[in-house]
C-alpha positions in Angstrom: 13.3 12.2 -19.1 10.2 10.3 -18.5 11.2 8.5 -15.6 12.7 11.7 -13.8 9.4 12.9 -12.9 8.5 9.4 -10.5 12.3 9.2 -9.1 11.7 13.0 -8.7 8.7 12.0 -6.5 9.8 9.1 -4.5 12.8 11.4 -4.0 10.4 14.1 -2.1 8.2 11.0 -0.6 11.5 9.7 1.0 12.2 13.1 2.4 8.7 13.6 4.0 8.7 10.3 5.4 12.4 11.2 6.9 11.0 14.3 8.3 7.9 12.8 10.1 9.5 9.8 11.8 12.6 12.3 12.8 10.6 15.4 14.6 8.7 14.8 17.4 4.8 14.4 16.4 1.9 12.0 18.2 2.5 8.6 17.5 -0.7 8.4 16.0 -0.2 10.8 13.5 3.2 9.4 12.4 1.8 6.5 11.6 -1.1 7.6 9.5 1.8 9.5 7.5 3.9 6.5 7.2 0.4 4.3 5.6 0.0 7.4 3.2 3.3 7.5 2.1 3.7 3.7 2.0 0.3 4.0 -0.4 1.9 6.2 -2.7 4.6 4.8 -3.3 3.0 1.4 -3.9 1.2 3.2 -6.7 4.0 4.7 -8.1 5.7 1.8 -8.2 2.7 -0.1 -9.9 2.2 2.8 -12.3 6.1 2.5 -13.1 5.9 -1.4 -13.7 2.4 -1.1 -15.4 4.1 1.4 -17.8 7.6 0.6 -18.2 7.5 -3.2 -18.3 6.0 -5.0 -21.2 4.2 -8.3 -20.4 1.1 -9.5 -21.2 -2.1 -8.0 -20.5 -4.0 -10.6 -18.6 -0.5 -11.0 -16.5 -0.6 -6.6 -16.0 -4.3 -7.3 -15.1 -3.5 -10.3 -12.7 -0.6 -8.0 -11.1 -2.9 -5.0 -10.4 -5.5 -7.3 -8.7 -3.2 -8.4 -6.6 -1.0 -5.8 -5.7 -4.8 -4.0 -4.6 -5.8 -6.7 -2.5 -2.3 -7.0 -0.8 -2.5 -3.4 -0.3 -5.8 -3.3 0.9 -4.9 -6.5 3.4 -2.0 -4.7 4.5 -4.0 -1.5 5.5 -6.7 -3.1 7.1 -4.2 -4.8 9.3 -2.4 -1.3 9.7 -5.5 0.3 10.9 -6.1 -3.2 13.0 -9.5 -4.1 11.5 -8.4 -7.4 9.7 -8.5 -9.5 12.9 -12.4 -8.3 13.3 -12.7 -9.0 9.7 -10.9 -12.9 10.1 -13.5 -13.4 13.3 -16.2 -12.4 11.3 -15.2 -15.0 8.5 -14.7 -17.8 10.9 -17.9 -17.3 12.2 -20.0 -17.2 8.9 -18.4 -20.1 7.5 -17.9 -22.5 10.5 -20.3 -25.2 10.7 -22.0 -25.8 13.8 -24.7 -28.4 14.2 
């Protein structure tokens, strides 16, 4: 029973995501949709794993950080502000004479 309530979800996720890349909306606004939907179910599935899988907790801890900083990675690229963020990085740490 307790894992009826997240399939429930990701069931009514899947169906929203279905509906906004099948009816005709600004392209714009599908893909904010898609990165919201994409972020909940990254959560989900981290919550699920968090929960539901025993490990250790530095190794839980270790997985959230990184999960988070792929996730944050992936929308900053989404929203195409990682390539001003890797210029900015380049130029901070190249050495010029």
């Amino acid at each position: 029973m307790p894992l009826l309530y997240p399939l429930l979800t990701l069931t009514v996720i899947a169906l929203i995501a279905w509906f906004v890349n099948t009816t005709p909306v600004a392209e714009g606004l599908k893909s904010f949709a898609n990165i919201v939907v994409s972020l909940i179910v990254v959560g989900i599935v981290l919550w699920l794993i968090n929960s539901y899988v025993p490990m250790a907790g530095s190794i839980k801890a270790i997985l959230n950080v990184v999960v988070v900083v792929a996730t944050c990675i992936w929308v900053l690229k989404a929203f195409g502000l990682w390539g001003e963020i890797e210029r900015r990085w380049t130029n901070m740490t190249s050495h010029r004479p």
